[in-house]
C-alpha positions in Angstrom: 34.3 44.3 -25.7 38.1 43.6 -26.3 40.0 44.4 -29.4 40.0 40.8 -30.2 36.3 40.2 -29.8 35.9 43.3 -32.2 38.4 41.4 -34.9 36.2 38.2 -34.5 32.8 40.3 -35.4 34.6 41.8 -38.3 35.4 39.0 -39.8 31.8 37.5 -39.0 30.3 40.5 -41.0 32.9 40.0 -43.9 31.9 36.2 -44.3 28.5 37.5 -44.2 28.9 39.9 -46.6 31.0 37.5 -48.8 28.4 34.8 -48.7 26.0 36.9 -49.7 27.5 38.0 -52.4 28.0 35.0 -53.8 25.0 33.7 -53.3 23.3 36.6 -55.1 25.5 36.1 -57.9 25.0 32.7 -58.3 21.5 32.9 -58.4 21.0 35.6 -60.8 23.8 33.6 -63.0 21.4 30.4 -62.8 18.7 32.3 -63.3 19.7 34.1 -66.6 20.7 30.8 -68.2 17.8 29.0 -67.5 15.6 32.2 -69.0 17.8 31.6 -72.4 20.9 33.4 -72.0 24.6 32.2 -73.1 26.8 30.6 -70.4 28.7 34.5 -71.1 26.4 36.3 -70.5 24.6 34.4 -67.8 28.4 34.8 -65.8 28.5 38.5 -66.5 25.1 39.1 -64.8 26.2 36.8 -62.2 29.5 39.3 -61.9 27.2 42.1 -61.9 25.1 40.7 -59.1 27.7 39.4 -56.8 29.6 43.0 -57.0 26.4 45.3 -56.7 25.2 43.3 -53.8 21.7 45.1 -53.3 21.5 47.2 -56.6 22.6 44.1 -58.9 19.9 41.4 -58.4 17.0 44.3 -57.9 17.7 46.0 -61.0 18.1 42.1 -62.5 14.8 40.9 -61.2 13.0 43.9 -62.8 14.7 44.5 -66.3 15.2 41.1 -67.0 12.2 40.8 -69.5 12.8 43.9 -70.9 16.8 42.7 -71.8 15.5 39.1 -72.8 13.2 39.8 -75.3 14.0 38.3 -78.6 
């Protein structure tokens, strides 16, 4: 492999990386206004989600209920 095929795969795993992120974070955002949350707070779990790419929507998907009871 050449230097330049090396930058190519880089960026391929960036976007990846990226997309994912966003992804995740739009999810979770969706998902916490449609289970009753603010448009606020529904972006700052997004936030949370998208940063914390693996930790964020795991920890998300199993204290949810326990932050959205009223």
């Amino acid at each position: 492999m050449t230097e330049h095929d090396l930058k190519i795969l880089a960026v391929f795993f960036n976007g990846v990386i990226i997309i994912a992120m966003v992804v995740s974070g739009i999810w979770v955002g969706l998902d916490a206004y449609r289970n009753g949350r603010n448009k606020a707070e529904a972006l700052m779990w997004g936030f949370f989600a998208g940063w914390f790419l693996v930790v964020g929507p795991i920890f998300y998907v199993f204290f949810k209920k326990r932050f959205y009871k009223s």
